[in-house]
mmCIF file as gemmi writes it, N, C-alpha and C atoms, coordinates in Angstrom:
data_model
loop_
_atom_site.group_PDB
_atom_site.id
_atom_site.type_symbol
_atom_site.label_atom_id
_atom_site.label_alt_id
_atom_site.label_comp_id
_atom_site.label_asym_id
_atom_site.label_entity_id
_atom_site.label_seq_id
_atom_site.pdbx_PDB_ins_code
_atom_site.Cartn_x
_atom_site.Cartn_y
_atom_site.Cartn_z
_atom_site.occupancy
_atom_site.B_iso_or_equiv
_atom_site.pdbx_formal_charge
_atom_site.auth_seq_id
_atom_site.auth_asym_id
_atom_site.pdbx_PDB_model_num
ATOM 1 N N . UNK Axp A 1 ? 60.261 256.187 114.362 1 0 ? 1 A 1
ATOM 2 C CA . UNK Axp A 1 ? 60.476 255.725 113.004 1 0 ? 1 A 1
ATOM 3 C C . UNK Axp A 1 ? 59.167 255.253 112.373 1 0 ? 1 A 1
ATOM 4 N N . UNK Axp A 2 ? 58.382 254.755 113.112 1 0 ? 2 A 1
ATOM 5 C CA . UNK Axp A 2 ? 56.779 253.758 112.387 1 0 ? 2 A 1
ATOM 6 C C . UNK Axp A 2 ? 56.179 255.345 112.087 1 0 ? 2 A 1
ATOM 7 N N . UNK Axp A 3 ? 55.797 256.256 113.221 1 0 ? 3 A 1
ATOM 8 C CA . UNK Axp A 3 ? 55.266 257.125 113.034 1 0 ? 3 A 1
ATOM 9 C C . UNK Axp A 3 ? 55.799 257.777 111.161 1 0 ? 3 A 1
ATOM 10 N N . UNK Axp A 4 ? 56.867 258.054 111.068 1 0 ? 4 A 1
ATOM 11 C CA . UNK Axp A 4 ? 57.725 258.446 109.865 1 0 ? 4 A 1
ATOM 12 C C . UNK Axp A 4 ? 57.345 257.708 108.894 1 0 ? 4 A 1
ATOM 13 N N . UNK Axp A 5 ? 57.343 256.524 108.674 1 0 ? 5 A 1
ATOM 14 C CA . UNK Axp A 5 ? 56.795 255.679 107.643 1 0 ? 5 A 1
ATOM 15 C C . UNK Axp A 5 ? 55.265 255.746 107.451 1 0 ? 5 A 1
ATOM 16 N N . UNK Axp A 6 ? 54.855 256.482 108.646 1 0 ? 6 A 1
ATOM 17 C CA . UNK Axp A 6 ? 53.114 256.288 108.242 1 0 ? 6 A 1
ATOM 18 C C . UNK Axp A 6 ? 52.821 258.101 107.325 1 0 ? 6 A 1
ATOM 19 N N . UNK Axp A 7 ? 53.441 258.775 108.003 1 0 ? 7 A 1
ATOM 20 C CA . UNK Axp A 7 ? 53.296 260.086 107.399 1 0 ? 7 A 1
ATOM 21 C C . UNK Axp A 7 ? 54.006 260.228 106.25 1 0 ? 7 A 1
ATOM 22 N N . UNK Axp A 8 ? 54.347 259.36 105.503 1 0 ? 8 A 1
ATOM 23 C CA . UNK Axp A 8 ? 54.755 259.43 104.156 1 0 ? 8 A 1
ATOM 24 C C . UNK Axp A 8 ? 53.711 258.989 103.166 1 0 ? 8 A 1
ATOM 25 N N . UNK Axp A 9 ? 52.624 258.427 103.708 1 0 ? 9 A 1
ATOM 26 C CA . UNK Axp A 9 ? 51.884 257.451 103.118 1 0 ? 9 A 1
ATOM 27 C C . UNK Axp A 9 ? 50.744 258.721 102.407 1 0 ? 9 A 1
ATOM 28 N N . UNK Axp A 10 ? 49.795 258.542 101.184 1 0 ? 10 A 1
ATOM 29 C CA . UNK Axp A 10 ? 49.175 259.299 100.882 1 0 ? 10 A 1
ATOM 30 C C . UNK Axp A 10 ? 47.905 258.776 102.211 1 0 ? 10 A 1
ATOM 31 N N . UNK Axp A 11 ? 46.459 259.38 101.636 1 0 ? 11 A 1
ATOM 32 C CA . UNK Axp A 11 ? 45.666 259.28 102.113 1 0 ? 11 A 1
ATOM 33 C C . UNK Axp A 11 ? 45.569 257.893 101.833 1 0 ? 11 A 1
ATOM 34 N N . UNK Axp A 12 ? 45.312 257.03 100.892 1 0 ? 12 A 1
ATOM 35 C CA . UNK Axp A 12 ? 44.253 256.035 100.327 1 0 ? 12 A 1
ATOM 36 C C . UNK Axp A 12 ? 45.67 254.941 100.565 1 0 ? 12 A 1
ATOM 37 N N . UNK Axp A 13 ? 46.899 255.389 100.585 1 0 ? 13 A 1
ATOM 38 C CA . UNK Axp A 13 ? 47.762 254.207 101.194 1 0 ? 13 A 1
ATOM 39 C C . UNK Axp A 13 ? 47.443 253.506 102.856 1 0 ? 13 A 1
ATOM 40 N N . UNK Axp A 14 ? 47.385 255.088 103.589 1 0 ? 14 A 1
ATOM 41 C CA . UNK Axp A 14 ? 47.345 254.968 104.748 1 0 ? 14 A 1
ATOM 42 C C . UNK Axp A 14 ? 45.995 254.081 105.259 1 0 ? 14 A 1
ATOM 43 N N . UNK Axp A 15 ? 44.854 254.233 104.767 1 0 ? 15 A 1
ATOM 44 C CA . UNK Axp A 15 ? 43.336 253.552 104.477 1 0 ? 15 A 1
ATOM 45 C C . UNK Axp A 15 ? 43.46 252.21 104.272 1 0 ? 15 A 1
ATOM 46 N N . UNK Axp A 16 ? 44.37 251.841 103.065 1 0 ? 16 A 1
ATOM 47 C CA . UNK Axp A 16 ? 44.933 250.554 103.053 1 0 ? 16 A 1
ATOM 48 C C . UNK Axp A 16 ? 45.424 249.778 103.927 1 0 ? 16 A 1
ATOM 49 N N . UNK Axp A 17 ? 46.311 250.462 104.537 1 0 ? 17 A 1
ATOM 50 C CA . UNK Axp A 17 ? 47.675 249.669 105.737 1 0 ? 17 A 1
ATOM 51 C C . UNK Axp A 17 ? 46.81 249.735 106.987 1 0 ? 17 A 1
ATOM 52 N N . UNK Axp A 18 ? 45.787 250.707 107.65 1 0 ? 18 A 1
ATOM 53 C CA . UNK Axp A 18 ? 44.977 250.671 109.027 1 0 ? 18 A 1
ATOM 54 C C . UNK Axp A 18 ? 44.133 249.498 109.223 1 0 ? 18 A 1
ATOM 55 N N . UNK Axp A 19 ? 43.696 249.241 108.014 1 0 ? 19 A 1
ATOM 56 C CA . UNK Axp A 19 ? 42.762 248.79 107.939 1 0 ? 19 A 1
ATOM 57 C C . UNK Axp A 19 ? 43.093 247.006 107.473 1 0 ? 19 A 1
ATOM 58 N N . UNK Axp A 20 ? 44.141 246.619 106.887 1 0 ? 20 A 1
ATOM 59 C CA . UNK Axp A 20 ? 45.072 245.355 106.55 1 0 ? 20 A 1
ATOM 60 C C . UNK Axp A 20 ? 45.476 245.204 108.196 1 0 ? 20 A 1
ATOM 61 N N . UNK Axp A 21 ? 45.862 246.157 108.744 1 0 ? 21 A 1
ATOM 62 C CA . UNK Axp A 21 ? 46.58 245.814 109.924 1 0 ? 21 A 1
ATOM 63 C C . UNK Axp A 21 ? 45.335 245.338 111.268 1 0 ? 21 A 1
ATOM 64 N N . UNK Axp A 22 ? 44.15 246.496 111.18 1 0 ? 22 A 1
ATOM 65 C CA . UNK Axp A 22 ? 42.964 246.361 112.286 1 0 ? 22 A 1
ATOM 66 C C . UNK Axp A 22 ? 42.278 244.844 111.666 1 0 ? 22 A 1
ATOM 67 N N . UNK Axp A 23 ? 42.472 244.315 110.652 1 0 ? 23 A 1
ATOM 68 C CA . UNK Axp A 23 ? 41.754 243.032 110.239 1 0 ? 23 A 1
ATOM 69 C C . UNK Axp A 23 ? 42.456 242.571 110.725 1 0 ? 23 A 1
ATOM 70 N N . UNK Axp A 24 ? 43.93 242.506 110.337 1 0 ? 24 A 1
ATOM 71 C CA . UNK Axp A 24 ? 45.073 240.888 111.057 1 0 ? 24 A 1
ATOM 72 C C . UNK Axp A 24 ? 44.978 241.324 112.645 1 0 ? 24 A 1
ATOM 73 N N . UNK Axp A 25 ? 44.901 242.162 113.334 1 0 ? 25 A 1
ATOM 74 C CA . UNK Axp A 25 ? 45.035 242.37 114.628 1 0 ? 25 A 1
ATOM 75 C C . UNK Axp A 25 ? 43.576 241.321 114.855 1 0 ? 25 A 1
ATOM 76 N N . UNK Axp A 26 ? 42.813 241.959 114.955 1 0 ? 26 A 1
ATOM 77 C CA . UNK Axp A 26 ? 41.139 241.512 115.057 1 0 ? 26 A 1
ATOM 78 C C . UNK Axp A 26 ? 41.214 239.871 114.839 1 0 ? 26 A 1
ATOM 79 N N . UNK Axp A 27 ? 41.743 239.4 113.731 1 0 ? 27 A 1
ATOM 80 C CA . UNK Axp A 27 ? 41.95 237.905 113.482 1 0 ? 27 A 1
ATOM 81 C C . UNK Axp A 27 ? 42.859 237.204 114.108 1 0 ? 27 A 1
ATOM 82 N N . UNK Axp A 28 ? 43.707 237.962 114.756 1 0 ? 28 A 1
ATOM 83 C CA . UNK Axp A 28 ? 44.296 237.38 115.314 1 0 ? 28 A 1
ATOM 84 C C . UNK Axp A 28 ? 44.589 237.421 117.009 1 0 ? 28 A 1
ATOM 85 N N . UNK Axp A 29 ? 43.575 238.322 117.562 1 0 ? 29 A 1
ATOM 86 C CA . UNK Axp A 29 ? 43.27 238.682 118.734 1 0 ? 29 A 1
ATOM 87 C C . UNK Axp A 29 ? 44.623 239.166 119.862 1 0 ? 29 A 1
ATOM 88 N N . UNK Axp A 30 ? 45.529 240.097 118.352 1 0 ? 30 A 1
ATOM 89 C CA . UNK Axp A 30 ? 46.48 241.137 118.915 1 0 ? 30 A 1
ATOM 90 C C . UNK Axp A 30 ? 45.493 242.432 118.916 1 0 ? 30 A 1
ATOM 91 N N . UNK Axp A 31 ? 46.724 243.385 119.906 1 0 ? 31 A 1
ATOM 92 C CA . UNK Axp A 31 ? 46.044 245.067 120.084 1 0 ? 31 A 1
ATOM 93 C C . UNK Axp A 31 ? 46.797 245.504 118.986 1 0 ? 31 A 1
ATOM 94 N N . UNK Axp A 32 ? 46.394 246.689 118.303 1 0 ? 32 A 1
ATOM 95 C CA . UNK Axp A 32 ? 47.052 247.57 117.293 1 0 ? 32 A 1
ATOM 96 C C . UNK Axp A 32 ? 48.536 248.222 117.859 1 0 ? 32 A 1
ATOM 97 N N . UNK Axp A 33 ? 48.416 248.503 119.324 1 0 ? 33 A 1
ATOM 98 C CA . UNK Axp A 33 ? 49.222 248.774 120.465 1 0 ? 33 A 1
ATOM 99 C C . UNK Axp A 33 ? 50.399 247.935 120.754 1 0 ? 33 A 1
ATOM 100 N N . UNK Axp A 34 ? 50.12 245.983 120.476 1 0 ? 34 A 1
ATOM 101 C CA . UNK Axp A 34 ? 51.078 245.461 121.105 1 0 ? 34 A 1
ATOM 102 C C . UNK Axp A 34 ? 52.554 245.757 120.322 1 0 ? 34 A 1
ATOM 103 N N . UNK Axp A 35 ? 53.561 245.063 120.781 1 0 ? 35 A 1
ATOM 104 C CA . UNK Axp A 35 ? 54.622 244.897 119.996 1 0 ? 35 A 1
ATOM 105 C C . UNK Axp A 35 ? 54.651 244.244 118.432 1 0 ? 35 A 1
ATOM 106 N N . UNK Axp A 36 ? 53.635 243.419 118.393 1 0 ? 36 A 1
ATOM 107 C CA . UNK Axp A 36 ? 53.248 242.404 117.468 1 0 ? 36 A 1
ATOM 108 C C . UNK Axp A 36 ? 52.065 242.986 116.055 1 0 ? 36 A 1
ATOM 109 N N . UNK Axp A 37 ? 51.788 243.88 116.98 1 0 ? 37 A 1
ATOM 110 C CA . UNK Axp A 37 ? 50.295 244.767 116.446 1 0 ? 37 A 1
ATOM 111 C C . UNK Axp A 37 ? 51.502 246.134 115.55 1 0 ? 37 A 1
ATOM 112 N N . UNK Axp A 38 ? 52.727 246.634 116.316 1 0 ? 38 A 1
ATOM 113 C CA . UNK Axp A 38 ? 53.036 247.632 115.751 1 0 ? 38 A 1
ATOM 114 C C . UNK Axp A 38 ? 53.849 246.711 114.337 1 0 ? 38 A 1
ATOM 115 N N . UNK Axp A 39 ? 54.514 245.805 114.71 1 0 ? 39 A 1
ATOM 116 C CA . UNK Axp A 39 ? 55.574 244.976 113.406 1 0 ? 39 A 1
ATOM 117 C C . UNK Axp A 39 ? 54.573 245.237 112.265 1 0 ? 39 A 1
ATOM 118 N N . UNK Axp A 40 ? 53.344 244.617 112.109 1 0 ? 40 A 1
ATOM 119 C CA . UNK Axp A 40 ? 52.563 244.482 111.553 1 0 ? 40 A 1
ATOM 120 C C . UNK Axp A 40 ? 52.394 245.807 110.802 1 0 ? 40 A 1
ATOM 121 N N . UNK Axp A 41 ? 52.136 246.418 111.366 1 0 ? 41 A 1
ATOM 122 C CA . UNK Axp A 41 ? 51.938 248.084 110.981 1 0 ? 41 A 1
ATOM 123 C C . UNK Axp A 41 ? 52.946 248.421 110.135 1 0 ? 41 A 1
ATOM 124 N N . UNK Axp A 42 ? 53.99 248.366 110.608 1 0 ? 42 A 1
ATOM 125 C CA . UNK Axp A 42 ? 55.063 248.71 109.682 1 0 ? 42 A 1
ATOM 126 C C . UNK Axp A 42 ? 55.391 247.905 108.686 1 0 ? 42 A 1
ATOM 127 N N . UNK Axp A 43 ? 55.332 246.724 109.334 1 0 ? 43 A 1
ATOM 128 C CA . UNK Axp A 43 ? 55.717 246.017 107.492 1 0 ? 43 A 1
ATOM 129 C C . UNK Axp A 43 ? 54.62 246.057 106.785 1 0 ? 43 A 1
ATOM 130 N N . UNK Axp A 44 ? 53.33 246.39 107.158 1 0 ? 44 A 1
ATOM 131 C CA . UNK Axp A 44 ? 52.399 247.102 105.906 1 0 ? 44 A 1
ATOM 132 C C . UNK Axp A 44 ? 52.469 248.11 105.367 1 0 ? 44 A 1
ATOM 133 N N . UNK Axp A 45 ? 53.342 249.29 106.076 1 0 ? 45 A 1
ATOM 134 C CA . UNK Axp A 45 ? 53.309 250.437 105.616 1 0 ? 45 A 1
ATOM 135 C C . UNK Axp A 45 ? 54.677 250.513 104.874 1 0 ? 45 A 1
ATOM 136 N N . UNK Axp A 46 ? 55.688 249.183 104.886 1 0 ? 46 A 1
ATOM 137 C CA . UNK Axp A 46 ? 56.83 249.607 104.154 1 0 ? 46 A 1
ATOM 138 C C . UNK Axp A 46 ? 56.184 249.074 102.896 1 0 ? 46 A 1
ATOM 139 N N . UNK Axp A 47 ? 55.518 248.024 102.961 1 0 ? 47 A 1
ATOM 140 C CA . UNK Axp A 47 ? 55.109 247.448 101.699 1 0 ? 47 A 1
ATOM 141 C C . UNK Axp A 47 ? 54.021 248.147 100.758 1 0 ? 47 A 1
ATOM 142 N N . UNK Axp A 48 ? 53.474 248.606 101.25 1 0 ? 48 A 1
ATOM 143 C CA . UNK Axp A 48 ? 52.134 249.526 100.669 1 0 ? 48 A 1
ATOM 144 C C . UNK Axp A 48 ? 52.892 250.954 99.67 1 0 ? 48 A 1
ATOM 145 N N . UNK Axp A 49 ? 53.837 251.289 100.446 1 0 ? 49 A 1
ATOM 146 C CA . UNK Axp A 49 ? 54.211 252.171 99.749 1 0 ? 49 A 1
ATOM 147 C C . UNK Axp A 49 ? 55.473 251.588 98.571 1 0 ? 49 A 1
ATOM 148 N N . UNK Axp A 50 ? 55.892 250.75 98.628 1 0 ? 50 A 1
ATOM 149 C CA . UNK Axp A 50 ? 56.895 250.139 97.458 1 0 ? 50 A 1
ATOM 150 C C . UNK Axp A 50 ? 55.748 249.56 96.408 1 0 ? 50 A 1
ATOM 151 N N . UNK Axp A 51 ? 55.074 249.065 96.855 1 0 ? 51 A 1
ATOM 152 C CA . UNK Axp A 51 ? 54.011 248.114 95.832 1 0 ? 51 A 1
ATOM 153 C C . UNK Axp A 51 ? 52.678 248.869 95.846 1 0 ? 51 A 1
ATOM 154 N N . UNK Axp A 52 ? 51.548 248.984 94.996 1 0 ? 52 A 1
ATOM 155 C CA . UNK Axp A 52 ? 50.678 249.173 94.455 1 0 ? 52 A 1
ATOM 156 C C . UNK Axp A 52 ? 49.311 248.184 94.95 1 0 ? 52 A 1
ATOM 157 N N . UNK Axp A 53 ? 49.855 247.965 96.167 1 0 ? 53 A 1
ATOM 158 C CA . UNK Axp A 53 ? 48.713 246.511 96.814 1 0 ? 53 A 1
ATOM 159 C C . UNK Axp A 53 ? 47.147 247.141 97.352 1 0 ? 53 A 1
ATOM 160 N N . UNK Axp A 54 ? 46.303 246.373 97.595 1 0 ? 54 A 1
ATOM 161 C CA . UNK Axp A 54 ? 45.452 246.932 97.386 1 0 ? 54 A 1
ATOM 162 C C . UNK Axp A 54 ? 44.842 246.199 99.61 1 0 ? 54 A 1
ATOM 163 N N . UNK Axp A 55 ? 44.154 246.46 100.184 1 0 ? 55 A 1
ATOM 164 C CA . UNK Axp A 55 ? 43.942 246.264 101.701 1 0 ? 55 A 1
ATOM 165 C C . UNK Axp A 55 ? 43.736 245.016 101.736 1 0 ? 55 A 1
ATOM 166 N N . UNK Axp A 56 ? 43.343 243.976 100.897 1 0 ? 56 A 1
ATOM 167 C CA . UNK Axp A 56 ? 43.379 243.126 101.042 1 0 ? 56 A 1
ATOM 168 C C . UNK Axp A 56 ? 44.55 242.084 100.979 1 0 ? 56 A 1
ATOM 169 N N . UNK Axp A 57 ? 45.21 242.137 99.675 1 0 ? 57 A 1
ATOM 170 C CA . UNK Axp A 57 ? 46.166 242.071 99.448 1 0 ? 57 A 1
ATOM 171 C C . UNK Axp A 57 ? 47.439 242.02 100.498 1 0 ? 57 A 1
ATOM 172 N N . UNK Axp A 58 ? 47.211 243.217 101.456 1 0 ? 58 A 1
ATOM 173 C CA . UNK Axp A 58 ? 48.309 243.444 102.401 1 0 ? 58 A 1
ATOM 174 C C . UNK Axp A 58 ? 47.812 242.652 103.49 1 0 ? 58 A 1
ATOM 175 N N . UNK Axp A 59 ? 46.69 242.339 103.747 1 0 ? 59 A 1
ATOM 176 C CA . UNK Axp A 59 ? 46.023 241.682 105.045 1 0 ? 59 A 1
ATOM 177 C C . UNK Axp A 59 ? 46.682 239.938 104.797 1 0 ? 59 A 1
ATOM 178 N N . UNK Axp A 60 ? 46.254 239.39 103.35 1 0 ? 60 A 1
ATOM 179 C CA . UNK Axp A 60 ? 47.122 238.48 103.215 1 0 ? 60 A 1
ATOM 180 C C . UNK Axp A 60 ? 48.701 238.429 103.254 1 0 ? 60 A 1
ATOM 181 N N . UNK Axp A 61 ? 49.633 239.295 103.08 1 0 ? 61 A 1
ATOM 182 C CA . UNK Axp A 61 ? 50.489 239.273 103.343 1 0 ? 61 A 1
ATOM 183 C C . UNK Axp A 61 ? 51.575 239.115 104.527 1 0 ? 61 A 1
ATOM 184 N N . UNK Axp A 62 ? 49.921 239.718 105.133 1 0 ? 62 A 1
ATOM 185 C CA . UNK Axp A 62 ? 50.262 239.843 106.942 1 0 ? 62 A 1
ATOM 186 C C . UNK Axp A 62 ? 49.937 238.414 107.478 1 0 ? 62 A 1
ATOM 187 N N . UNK Axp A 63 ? 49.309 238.082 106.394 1 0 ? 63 A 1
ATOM 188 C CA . UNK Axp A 63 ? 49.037 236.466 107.336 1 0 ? 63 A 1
ATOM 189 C C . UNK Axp A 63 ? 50.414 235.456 107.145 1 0 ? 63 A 1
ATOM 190 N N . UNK Axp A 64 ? 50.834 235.706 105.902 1 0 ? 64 A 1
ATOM 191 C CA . UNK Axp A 64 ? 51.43 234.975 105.514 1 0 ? 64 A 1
ATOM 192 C C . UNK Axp A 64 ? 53.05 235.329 106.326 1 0 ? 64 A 1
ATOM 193 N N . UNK Axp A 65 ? 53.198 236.061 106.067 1 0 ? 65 A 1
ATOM 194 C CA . UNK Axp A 65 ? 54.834 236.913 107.132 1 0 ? 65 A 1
ATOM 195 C C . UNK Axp A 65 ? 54.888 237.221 108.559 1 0 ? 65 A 1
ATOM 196 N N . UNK Axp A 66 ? 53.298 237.649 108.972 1 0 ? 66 A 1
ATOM 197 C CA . UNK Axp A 66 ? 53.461 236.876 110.482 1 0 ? 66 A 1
ATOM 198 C C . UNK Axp A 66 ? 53.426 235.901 111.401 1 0 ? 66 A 1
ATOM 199 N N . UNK Axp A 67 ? 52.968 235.496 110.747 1 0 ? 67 A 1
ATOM 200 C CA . UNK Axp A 67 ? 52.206 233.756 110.894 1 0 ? 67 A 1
ATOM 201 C C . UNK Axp A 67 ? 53.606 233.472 112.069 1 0 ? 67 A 1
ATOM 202 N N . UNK Axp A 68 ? 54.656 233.071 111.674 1 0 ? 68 A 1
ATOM 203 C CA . UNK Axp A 68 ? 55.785 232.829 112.493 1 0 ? 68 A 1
ATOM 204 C C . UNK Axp A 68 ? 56.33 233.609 113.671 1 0 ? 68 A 1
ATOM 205 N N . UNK Axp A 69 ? 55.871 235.202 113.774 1 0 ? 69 A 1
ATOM 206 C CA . UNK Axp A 69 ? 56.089 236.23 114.833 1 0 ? 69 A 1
ATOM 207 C C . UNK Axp A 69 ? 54.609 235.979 115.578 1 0 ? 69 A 1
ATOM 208 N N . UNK Axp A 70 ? 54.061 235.309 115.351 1 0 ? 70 A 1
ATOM 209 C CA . UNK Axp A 70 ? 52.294 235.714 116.325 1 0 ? 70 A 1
ATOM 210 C C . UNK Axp A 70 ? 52.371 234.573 116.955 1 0 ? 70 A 1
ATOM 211 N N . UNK Axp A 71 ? 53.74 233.479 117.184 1 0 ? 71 A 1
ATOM 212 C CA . UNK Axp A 71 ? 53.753 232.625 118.454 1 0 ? 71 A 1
ATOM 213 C C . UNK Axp A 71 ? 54.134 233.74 119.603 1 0 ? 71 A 1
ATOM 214 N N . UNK Axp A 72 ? 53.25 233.042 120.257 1 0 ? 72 A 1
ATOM 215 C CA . UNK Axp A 72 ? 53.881 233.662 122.26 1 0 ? 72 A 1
ATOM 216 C C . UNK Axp A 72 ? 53.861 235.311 122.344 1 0 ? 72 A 1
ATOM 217 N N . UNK Axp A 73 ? 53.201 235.728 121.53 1 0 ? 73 A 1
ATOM 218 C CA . UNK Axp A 73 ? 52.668 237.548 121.625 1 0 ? 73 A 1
ATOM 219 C C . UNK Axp A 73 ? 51.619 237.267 122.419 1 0 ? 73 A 1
């Protein structure tokens, strides 16, 4: 299913969401791989494509909505 949500994405969405997601991973010293690393992924890539957000934008978002899932990962 993540895979499916990412191949819907244009080019410059997908650029957006890798890269929102490899910052919150990196900041937060998850793998892109973990369980925690994929949530992330996807709720950037559901959001990126409903909204008009820009990589930063989504990186804050990720702080703000995972903040509560990135105990005990």
């Amino acid at each position: 299913m993540l895979v499916q949500s990412l191949l819907n994405l244009t080019d410059d969405q997908l650029e957006d969401v890798m890269g929102a997601v490899e910052n919150w991973c990196r900041k937060n010293e998850k793998t892109l791989d973990s369980e925690i690393g994929q949530k992330a992924l996807g709720l950037a890539a559901n959001i990126r494509r409903s909204r008009g957000l820009t990589q930063t934008q989504l990186e804050q978002i990720l702080t703000h909505d995972m903040s509560g899932d990135n105990q005990g990962f």
